[in-house]
C-alpha positions in Angstrom: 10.0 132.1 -41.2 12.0 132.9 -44.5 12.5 137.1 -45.1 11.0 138.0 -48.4 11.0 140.8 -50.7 9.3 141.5 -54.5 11.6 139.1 -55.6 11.0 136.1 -53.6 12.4 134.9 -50.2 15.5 135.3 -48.9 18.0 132.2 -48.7 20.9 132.1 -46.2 23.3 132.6 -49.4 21.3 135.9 -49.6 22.0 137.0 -46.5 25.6 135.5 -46.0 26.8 137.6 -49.5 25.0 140.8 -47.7 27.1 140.3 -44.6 30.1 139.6 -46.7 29.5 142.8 -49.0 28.7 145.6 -46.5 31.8 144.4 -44.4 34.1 144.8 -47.7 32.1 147.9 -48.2 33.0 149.2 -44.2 36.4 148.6 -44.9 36.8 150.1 -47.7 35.0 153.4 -46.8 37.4 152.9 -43.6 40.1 153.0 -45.9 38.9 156.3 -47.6 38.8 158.3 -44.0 42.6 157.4 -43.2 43.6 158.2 -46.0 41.5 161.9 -45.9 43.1 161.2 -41.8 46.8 161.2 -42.9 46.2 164.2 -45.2 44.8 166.1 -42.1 47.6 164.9 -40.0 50.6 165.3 -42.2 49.0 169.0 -43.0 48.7 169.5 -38.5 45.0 170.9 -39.4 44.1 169.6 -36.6 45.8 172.7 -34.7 43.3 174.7 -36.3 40.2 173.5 -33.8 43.2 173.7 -30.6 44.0 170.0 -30.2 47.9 168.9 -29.7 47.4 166.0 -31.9 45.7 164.0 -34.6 44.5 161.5 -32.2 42.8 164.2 -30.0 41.4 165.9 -32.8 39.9 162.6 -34.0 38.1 162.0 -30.3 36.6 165.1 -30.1 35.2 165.5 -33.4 33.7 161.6 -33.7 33.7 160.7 -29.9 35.9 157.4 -30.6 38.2 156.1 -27.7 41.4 157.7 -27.3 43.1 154.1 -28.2 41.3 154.1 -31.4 42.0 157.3 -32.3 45.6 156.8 -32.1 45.5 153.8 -34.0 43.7 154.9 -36.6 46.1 157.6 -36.9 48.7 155.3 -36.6 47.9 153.1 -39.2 46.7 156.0 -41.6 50.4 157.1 -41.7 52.0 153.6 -41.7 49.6 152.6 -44.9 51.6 155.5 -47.0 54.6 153.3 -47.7 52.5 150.1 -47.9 50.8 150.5 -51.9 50.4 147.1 -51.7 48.6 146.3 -48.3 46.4 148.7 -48.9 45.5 148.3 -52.3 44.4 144.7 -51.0 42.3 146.4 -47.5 40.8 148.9 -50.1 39.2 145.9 -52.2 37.7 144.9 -48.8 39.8 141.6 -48.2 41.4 142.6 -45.1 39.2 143.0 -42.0 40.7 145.7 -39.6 42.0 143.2 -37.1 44.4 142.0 -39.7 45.4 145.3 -41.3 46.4 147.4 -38.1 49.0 144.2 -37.4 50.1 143.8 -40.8 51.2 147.7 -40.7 53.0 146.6 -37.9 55.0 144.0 -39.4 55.5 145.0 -43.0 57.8 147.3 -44.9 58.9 148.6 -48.3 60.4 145.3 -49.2 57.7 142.7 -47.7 54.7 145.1 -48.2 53.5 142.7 -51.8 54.4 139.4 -49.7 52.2 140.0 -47.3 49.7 141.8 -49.3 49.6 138.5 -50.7 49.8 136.3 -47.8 47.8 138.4 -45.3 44.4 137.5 -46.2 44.6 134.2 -45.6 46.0 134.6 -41.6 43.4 135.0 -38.8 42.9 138.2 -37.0 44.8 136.1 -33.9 47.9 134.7 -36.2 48.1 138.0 -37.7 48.8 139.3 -34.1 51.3 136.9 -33.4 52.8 137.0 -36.7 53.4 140.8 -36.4 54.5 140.2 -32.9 57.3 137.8 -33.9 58.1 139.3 -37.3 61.3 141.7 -36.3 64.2 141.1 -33.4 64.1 144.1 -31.0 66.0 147.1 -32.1 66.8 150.1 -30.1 64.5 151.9 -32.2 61.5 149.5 -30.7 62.5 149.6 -27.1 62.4 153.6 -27.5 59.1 153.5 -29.2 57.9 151.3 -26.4 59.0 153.3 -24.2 57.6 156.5 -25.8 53.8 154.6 -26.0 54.0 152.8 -22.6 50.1 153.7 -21.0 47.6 153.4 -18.5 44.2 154.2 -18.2 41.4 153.3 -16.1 37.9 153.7 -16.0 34.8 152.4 -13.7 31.2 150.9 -14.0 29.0 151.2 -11.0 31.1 148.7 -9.0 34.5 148.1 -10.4 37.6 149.7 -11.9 39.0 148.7 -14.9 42.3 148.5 -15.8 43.9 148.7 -19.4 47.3 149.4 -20.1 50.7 148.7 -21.8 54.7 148.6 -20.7 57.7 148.0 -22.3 58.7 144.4 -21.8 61.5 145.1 -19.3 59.3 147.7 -17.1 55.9 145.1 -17.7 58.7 142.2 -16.4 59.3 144.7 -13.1 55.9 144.8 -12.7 54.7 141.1 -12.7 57.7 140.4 -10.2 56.9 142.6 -7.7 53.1 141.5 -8.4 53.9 138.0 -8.6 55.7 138.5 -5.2 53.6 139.8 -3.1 50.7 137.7 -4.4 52.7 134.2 -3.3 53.1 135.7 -0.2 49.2 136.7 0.7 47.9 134.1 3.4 45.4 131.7 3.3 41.5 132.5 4.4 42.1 131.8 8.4 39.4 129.8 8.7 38.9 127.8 5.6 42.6 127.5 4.7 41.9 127.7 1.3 43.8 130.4 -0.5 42.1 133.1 -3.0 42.0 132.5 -6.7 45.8 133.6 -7.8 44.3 136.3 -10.0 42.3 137.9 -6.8 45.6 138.0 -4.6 47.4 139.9 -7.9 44.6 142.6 -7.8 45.3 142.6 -4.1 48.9 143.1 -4.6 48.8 145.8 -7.2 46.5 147.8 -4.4 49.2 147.1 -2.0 51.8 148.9 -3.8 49.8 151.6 -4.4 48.9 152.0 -0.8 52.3 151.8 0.2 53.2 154.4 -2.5 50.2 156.9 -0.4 51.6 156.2 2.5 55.0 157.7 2.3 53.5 160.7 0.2 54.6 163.9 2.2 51.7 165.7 0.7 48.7 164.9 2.6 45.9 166.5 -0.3 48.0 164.4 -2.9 48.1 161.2 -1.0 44.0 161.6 -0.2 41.5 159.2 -1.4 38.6 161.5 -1.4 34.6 159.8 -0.3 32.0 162.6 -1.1 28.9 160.9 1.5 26.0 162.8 2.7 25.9 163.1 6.6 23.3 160.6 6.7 25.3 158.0 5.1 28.2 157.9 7.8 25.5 158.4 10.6 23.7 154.6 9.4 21.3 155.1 6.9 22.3 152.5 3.7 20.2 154.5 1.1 22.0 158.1 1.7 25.0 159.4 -1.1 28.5 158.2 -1.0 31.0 158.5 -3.6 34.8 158.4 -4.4 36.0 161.5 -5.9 36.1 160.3 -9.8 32.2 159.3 -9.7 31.2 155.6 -9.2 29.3 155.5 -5.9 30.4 153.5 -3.3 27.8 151.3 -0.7 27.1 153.6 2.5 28.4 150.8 4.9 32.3 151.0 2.4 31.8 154.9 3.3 31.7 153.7 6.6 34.2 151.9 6.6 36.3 154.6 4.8 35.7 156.9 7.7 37.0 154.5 10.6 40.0 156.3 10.0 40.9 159.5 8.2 40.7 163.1 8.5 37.9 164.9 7.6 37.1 168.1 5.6 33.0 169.7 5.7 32.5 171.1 2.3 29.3 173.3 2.7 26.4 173.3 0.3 23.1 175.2 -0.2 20.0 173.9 -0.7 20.1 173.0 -4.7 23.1 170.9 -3.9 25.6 173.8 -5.4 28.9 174.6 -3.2 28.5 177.9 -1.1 30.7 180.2 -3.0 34.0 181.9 -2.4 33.4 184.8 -4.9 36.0 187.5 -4.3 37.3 186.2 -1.3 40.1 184.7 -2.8 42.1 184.3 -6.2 43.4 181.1 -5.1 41.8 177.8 -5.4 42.0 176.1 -2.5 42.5 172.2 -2.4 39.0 171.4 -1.4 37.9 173.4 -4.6 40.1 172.1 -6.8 38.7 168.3 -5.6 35.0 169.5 -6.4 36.8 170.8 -9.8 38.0 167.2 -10.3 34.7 165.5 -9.8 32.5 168.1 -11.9 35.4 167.8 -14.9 36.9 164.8 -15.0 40.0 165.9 -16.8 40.9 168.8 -18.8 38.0 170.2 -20.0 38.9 171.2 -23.8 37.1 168.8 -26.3 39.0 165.4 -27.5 41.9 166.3 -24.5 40.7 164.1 -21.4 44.3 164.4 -19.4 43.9 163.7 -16.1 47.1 164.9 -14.6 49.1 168.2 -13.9 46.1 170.2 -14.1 45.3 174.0 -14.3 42.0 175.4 -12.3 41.4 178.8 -14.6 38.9 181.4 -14.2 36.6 181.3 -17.5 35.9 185.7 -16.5 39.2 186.9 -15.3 39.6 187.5 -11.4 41.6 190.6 -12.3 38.3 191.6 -14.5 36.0 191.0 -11.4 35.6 186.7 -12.2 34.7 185.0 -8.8 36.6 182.2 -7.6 32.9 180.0 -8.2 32.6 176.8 -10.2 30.3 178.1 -12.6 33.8 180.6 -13.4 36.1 177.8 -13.1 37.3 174.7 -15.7 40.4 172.7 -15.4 42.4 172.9 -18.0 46.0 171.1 -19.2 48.6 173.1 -19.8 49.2 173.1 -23.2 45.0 174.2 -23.7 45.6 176.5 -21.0 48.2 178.5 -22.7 46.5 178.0 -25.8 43.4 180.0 -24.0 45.4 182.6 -22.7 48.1 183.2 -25.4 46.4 181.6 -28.1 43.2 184.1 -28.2 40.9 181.0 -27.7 37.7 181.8 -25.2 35.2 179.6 -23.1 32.1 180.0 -22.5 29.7 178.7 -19.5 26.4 177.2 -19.5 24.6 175.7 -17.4 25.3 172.8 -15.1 29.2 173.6 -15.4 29.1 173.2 -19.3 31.8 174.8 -21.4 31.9 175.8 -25.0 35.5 176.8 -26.8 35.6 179.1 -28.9 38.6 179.8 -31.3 39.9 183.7 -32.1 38.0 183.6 -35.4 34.5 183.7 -32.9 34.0 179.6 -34.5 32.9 177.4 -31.7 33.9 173.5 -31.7 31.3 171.2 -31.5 32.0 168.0 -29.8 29.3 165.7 -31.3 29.9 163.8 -34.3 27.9 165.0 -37.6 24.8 162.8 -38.4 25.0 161.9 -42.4 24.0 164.5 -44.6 21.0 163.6 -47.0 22.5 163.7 -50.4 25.1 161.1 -48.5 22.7 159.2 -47.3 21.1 158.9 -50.8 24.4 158.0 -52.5 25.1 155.6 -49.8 21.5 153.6 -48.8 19.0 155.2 -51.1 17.4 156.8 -48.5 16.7 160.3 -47.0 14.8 163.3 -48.1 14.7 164.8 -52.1 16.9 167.3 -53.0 15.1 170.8 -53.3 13.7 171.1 -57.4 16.8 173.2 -59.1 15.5 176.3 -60.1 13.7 177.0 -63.5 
């Protein structure tokens, strides 16, 4: 069946110009925000809503991915001594996969030459262009060094791994990986050996496990299984989970529990840990683990960090705050001195939600704005009528 409108049906011309349009019309309105981004940035507004960087700000405020964040932020400020490349993305003949390499690869004296050149690479030679472009100066191996990263995140069933090293640590790593992975034996019975990628993710557990294992620090070096008593006791359908969320199969939890030391953690009917109140101003370990699983990270909008934490009391405990959950968030240090010193408050809701609010009595939102009408009717066309100006 052909689309149709007033004017007749639609061929695939029709519809192959529309893609090509609104994609030159993405990129260029994607050029428009990092430019209004590397204003922001340069001008360090973004300490006025209590983030520690541009990036930060960026995933609070529009809920992107801390990697795109930083790019963006990164290529914002690149495109600033680059008239020519972006002159060129602005016109919409750049996809993004080709710009962010380009600004990796060009400078004041190539910047027309490959302004020139650069639309007619693919996204992939683009990449490996940039990648090749310049020998390694000390200048690189310290900026490699400065945005070497990992981070991992899980589904239901697996962890996922995404990360980057400088080439000499990365080299390190495969080595020892490489190693221990030549070594693992074949299946006993089958004598067939595991796919080589399998025995790698075997080997990077391995070193971590070793790595636990000599930790002096037994709460550090603990891989935490929250399971309902029913679970260890047999029944498949009952609660287990690790400490950062996915849920784990009863019969793992079981498995788990063969050998470890165990910790009861007491809880009332509604589920809700039986509180310490003003027992205690301390935090003890077990709390802080429940802290962990409620938060996830630090809890200030865009932040995320996961490590080197701060457990702070929302209501004081010298102003009569109870060492509870509901009166507890973790919190990084730089956003917990910014709440302290800074004059920035929190506020508690429900379900262990939190609200920050800067000295000025503003509070950040953390969901990106929808459209406004009169944008949406410059943009599409669409969206409600103005109000009638007055007479």
């Amino acid at each position: 069946m052909t689309p149709g409108g007033p004017a007749g049906p639609v061929t695939s011309d029709d519809l192959s110009e529309a893609i090509s349009q609104l994609h030159a019309a993405e990129v260029a309105v994607h050029l428009r925000m990092l430019r209004v981004i590397r204003t922001y940035d340069q001008c360090r507004m973004w300490m006025q809503d209590g983030a520690a960087t541009m990036a930060q700000w960026l995933v609070a405020r529009l809920g992107v991915s801390p990697t795109t964040a930083s790019e963006w932020v990164r290529v914002a400020n690149a495109l600033e001594g680059l008239p020519a490349i972006e002159a060129v993305a602005t016109e919409g003949r750049l996809s993004w996969d080709q710009l962010a390499p380009l600004t990796r690869m060009a400078d004041g004296d190539s910047d027309e030459a490959l302004a020139e050149q650069g639309p007619g690479w693919t996204a992939a030679q683009t990449r490996e262009l940039a990648a090749r472009a310049r020998a390694p100066r000390i200048e690189d191996a310290n900026d490699a060094h400065r945005n070497r990263r990992l981070r991992w995140w899980s589904d239901q069933h697996m962890l996922h791994l995404k990360g980057e090293l400088p080439i000499d640590a990365g080299t390190l790593l495969t080595k020892a990986l490489n190693r221990i992975a030549s070594d693992a034996p074949a299946d006993p019975t089958t004598k067939v050996f595991e796919p080589y990628e399998a025995r790698a993710a075997d080997a990077l557990v391995e070193l971590a496990s070793l790595q636990v294992a000599t930790d002096a620090d037994a709460d550090r070096a603990t891989l935490v299984v929250h399971a309902d008593v029913a679970a260890l006791s047999g029944d498949d359908d009952a609660m287990a989970e690790l400490e950062d969320g996915p849920r784990i199969a009863a019969e793992t939890a079981r498995r788990l529990a063969c050998d470890c030391r165990w910790q009861l953690v007491a809880e009332d009917g509604d589920g809700d840990i039986v509180r310490l109140g003003r027992t205690t101003r301390q935090i003890p370990p077990w709390l802080v683990r429940q802290l962990r699983r409620r938060d996830r990270g630090c809890r200030f909008a865009g932040c995320g960090r996961t490590r080197w934490l701060h457990g702070h009391h929302v209501h004081h405990w010298t102003k009569g705050g109870p060492t509870d959950p509901d009166n507890l968030v973790l919190l990084c240090g730089y956003h917990h001195r910014l709440v302290h010193e800074g004059g920035w408050s929190i506020e508690m809701h429900e379900a262990g939600r939190a609200t920050f609010v800067r000295p000025t009595g503003q509070r950040i939102s953390t969901r990106p704005p929808p459209l406004r009408p009169d944008v949406q009717r410059r943009l599409f066309g669409i969206g409600p009528d103005p109000p009638p100006a007055a007479a």
